[in-house]
C-alpha positions in Angstrom: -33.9 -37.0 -14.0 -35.0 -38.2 -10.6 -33.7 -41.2 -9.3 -36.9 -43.6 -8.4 -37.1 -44.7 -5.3 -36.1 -48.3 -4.0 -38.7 -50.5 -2.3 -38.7 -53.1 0.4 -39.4 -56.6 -0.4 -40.4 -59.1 2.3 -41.3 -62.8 2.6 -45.0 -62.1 2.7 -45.0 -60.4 -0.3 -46.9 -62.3 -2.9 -44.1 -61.6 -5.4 -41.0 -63.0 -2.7 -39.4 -66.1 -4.4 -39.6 -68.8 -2.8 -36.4 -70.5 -4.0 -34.1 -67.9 -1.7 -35.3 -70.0 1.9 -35.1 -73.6 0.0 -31.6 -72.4 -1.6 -30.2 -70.3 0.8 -31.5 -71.4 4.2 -30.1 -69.2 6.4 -28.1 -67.8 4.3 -30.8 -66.1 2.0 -31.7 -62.3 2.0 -34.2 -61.2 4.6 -35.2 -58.5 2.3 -34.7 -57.3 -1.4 -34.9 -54.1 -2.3 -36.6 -53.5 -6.0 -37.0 -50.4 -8.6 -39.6 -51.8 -11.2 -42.2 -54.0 -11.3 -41.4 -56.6 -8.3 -44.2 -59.3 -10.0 -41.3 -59.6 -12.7 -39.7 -62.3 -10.0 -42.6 -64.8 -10.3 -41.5 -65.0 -14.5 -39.6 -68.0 -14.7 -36.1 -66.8 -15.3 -32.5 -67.8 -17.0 -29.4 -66.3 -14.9 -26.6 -65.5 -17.5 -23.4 -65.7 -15.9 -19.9 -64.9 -17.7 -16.2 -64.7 -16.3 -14.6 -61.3 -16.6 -11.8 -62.9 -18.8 -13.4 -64.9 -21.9 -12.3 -66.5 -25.1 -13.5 -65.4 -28.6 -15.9 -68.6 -28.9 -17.3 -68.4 -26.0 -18.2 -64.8 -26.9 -19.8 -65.5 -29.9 -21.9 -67.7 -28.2 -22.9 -66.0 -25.5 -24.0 -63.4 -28.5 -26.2 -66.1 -29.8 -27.4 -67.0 -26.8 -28.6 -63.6 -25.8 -30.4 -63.4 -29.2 -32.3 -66.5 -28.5 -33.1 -66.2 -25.0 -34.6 -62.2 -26.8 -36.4 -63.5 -29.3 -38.2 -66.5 -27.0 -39.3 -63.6 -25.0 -37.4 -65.7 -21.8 -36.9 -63.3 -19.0 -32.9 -63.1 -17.9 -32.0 -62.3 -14.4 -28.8 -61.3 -14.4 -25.8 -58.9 -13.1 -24.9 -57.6 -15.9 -21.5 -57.0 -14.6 -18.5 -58.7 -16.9 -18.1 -57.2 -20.6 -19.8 -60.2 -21.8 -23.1 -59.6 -19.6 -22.8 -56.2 -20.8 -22.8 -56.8 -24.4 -25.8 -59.6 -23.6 -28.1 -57.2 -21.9 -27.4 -54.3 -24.9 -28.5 -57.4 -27.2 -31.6 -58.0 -25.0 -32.7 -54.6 -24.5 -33.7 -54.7 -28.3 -36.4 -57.4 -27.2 -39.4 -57.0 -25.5 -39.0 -59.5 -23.0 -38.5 -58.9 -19.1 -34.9 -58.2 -17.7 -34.1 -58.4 -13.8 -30.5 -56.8 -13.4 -28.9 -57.2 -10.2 -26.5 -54.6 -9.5 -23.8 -56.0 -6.7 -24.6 -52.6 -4.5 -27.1 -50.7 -2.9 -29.5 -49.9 -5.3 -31.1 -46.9 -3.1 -29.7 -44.1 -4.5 -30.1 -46.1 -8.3 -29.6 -44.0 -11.7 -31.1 -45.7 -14.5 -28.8 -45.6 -17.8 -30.7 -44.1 -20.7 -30.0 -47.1 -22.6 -32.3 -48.8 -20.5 -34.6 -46.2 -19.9 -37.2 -47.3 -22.3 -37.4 -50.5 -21.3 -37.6 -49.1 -17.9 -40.4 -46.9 -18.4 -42.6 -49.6 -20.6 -42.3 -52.1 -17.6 -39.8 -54.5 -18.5 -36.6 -53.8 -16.1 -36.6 -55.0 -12.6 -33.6 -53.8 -10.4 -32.5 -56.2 -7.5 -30.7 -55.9 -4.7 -30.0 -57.6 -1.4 -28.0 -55.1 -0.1 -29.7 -52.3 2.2 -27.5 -49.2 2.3 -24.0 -50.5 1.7 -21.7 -51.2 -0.5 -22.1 -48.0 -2.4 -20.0 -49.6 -4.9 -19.1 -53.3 -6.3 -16.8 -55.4 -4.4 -15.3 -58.8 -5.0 -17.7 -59.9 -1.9 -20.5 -58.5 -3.1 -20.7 -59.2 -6.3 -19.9 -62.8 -5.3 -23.0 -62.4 -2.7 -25.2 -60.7 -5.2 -24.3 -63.9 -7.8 -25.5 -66.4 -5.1 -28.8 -64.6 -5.0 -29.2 -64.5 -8.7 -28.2 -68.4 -8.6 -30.8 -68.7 -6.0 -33.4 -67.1 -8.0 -32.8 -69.0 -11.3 -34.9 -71.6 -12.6 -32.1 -72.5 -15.1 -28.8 -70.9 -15.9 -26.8 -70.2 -19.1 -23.1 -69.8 -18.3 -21.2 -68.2 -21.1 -17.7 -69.0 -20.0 -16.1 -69.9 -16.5 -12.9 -69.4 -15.4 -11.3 -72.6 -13.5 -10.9 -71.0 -9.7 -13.0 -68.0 -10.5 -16.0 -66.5 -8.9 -17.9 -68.1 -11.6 -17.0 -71.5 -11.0 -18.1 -71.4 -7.3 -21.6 -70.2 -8.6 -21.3 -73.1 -11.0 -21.3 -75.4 -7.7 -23.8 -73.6 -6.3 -26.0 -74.4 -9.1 -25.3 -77.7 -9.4 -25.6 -78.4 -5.3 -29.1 -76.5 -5.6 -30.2 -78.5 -9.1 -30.8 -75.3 -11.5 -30.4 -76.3 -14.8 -27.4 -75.2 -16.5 -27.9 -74.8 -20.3 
């Protein structure tokens, strides 16, 4: 199967959120590039973030919370990357509610797993990425620059589990310094 191709996002686009300038300043992407339906960004949207390392509680609530945030129909922006976001977005493909997964690479060159393939193909999966043609793979850097952006794009945030120190907690501060509501 073909790989579909990435677009360009830019501030005039009537789908650009607004909340990467007022968040980011300077720091904010100039562009995004998108697979899927770009008008999924005006949804309002939950950011699930997780530490890589997490304790059995916390991972049966971040279980719970995936099946809630499904069954609201709440659309989760996300990266999808730790086990936990994993087993989060396998609960929420079963919904029917939007998804926005944010890979911490170039998405130019994306595959799309068959697991999310349906969801895909009915309009339900956005793919984000503020990265142009590099990294080709996930870095520490980039997936702490790709978490900012998801931070940035949140209207509230549910945090499964954060590590003291981790990559996680400095998102944390971002959300806090940038008032997104953390549930």
């Amino acid at each position: 199967m073909t790989s579909p191709t990435a677009a360009v996002l830019q501030p005039a686009h009537e789908s650009w959120p607004k909340s990467l300038l007022s968040r980011m300043g300077t720091a904010a992407p100039p562009i995004l590039h998108v697979v899927g339906p770009a008008e999924l960004l005006v949804n309002r949207k939950v950011a699930l973030f997780c530490s890589a390392r997490t304790p059995g509680t916390a991972i049966l609530h971040a279980h719970d919370a995936a099946r809630r945030m499904r069954d609201q129909g709440v659309t989760v922006i996300s990266g999808f990357h730790s086990p936990i976001e994993q087993e989060c977005l396998k609960i929420l493909l079963r919904g029917k509610q939007p998804i926005i997964i944010c890979p911490a690479r170039a998405i130019d060159s994306l595959r799309i797993s068959a697991e999310c393939r349906t969801a895909f193909d009915s309009g339900r999966i956005l793919f984000l990425s503020p990265f142009s043609k590099q990294p080709r793979r996930v870095t520490k850097e980039s997936a702490l620059r790709r978490n900012q952006v998801v931070a940035a794009l949140a209207d509230e945030a549910y945090v499964a589990h954060i590590e003291s120190g981790g990559k996680t907690d400095q998102i944390v501060t971002n959300l806090i310094e940038w008032k997104v509501p953390i549930l």
